[in-house]
N, C-alpha and C positions, 0 to 999 in steps of 0.2 A: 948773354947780352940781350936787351931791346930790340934793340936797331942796329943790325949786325949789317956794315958795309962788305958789301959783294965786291964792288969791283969801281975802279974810280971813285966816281959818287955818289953813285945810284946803292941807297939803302933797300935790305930790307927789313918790316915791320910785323913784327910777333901780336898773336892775340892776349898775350901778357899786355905789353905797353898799351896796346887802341884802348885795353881794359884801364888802364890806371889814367892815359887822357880822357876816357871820358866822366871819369868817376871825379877829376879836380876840375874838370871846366862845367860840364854839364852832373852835377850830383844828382837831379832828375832821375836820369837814367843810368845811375849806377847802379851796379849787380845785374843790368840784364844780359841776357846770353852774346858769348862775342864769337862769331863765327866765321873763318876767313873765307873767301869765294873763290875758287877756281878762276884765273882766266888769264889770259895770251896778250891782255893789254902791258903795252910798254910804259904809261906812263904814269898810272897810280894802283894802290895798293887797296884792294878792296873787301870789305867787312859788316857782316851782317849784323844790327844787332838789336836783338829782340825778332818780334815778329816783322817792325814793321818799319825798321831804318837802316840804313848804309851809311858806313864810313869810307870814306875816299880819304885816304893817305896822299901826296903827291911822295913818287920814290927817285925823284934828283929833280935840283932846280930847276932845271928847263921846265916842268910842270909846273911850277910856285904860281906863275902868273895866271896860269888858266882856275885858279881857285879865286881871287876876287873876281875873275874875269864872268864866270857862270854866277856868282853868287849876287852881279851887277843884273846880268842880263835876263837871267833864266823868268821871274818876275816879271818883266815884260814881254816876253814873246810864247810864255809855256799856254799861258790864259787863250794864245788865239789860234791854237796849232789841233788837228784833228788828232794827233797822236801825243800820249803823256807825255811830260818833257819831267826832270828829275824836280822836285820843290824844296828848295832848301829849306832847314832847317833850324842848321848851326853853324855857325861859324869855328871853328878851336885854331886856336893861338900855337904856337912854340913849346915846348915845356916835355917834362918826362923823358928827358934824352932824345925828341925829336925836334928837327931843327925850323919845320916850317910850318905854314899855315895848313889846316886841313878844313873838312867840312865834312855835315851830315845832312842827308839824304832823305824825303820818306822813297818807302822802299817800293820797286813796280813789279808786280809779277809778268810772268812775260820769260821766253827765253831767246838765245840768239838764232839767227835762223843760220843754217849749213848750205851752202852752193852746192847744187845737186841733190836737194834731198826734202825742197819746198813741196808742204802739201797743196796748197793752191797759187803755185807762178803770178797766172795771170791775175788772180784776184788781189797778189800783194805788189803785184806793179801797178794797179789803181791804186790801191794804200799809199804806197809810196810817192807817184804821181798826184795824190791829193796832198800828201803832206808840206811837199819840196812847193807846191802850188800857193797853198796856205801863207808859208814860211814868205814867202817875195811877196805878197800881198799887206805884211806888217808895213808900218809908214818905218821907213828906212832915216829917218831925221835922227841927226844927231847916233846915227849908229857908227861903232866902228869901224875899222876897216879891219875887211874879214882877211886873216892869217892864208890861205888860199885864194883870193878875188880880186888877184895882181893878173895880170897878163900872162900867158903860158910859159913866152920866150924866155921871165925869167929862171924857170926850171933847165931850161938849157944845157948851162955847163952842168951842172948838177947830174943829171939824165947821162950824157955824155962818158961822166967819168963814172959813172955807175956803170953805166954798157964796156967799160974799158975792164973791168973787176968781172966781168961776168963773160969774157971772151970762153968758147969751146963751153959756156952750159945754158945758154941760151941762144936763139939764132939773131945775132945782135944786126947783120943785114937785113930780116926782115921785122926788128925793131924801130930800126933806123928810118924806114923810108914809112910808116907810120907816123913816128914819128914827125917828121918832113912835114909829111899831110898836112899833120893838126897845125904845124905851127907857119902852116901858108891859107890858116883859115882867116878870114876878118876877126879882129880886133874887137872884142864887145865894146860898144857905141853909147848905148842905151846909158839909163840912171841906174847906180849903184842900187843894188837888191841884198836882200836878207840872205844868205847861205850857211847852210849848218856848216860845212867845210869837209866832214868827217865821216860819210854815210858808207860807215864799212858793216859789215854782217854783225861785229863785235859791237856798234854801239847801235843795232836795233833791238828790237823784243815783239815776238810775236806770240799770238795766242792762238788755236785752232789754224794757223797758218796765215792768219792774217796779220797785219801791222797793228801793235798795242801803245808803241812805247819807242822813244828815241831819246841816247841818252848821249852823254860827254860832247856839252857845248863848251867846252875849251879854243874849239875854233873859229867857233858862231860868227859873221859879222856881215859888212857890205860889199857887194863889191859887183865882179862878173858873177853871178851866180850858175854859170855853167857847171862848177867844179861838183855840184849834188849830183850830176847827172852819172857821177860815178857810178851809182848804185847800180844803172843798168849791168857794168861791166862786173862790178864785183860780187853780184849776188845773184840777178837775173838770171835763165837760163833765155836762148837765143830767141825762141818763139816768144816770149813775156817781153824781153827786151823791146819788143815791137810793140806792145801795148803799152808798154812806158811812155813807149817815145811820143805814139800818137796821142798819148794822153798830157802831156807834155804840151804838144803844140809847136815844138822847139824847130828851127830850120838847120838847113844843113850846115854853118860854119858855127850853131851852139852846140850842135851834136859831136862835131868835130873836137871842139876846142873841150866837151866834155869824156871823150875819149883818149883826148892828148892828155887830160889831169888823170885818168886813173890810171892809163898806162904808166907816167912818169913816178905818179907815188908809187905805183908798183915794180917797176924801175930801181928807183932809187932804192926803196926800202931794201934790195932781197938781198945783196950783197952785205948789208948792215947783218940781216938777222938769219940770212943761209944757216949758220951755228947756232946760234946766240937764241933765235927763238923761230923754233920748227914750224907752228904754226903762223906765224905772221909770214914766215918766209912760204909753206904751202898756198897760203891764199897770195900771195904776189904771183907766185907762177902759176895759179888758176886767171889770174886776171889778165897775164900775157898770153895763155893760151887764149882766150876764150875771145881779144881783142884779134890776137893773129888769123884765130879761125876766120872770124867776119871779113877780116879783110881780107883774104885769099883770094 
């Protein structure tokens, strides 16, 4: 088969079929080489092809929408960003035994970077501190509303009954009153800003250790834009964290309410993918570790 369904809905996608979509929608680029990519992403299925394009699969609905979503926006906000953003290419349709929309890529060199294993911390907390900077500095008019850049509280029950799945393997007491914190910080006040939504280790790209390349705007939109500050939490080690911040400029109830967003995505996710996917579930408990640490 093609598109062999794994489990509910979520396909997955052989370098047979990417090969046969793109040889009827784009003939262009048929015969070039189809190469699938390693990676720990949950949401789309990824393929190299040729030297110098990517094909992004979505592998279950819930993804569908972030493919017109990037292919609206990326155009507008890639042109004013310090670090690559993906540039679409193609659009592809339905067809070949797969059921949704997909898209093609040119391709960025660049690799993911590893928590714990950065060759220059501090130098890619300015990177990133100039990016997340850039990004809220776009004119926010007529921009969405960003999939993250709601209010924290309403992660809540979410957070909640994730901590209830995770009793006896995390220290859900000293989750809890973190927790608490962030969500007795102020209420972002200000005008809706530009937020990637998404700044995990898996959608940056770095070269010589510095920041090249940021990729899957699937969440991209307006909002509180607190929720970028993730990155501190999820990649940073603890001394760099600190040049973020100051580079940032952030006070204490953004900082907050940006450590209540990575804690809760990491939260929520680990119970999901404890099993199911090792490494999404490893970096959720680096990120609870690494918030408990600070706050000790």
């Amino acid at each position: 088969m093609s598109a062999v369904r794994m489990h509910e809905d979520e396909l997955d996608v052989d370098v047979s079929l990417v090969g046969r979509l793109i040889g009827a929608q784009f003939p262009r680029w048929a015969g070039l080489p189809v190469r699938r990519l390693a990676s720990s992403g949950t949401e789309n299925a990824m393929f190299r092809l040729g030297a110098d394009k990517v094909v992004r699969l979505p592998r279950h609905p819930r993804a569908v929408e972030a493919i017109a979503h990037e292919l609206r926006w990326l155009p507008r906000l890639g042109p004013g960003l310090p670090a690559a953003a993906p540039e679409p290419l193609g659009r592809g349709e339905p067809g070949e035994d797969f059921p949704w929309p997909w898209s093609v890529y040119r391709w960025l060199d660049g690799h993911n970077p590893v928590p714990g294993e950065l060759e220059e911390p501090e130098l890619l907390a300015g990177d990133l501190a100039d990016y997340v900077t850039a990004l809220r500095r776009i004119d926010p008019a007529e921009g969405p509303a960003g999939y993250r850049g709601v209010p924290l509280a309403t992660r809540d029950p979410f957070l909640r009954d994730a901590l209830a799945q995770l009793a006896g393997r995390v220290d859900t007491a000293a989750v809890t009153e973190v927790w608490e914190e962030a969500l007795r910080a102020p209420e972002y006040a200000g005008p809706p800003l530009w937020a990637h939504g998404d700044l995990m280790a898996g959608n940056l790209l770095i070269t010589d250790g510095r920041l090249t390349g940021v990729i899957d705007y699937g969440t991209v939109g307006v909002g509180d834009p607190a929720v970028d500050l993730i990155a501190a939490w999820c990649l940073l080690p603890a001394g760099a964290r600190g040049v973020f911040r100051e580079a940032m400029g952030v006070d204490g109830a953004e900082w907050a309410r940006g450590r209540g967003w990575a804690l809760s995505i990491a939260v929520i996710a680990l119970p999901y993918y404890w099993e199911t996917n090792p490494p999404v579930a490893a970096n959720s408990r680096h990120v609870i570790r690494e918030i408990l640490a600070e706050t000790a």
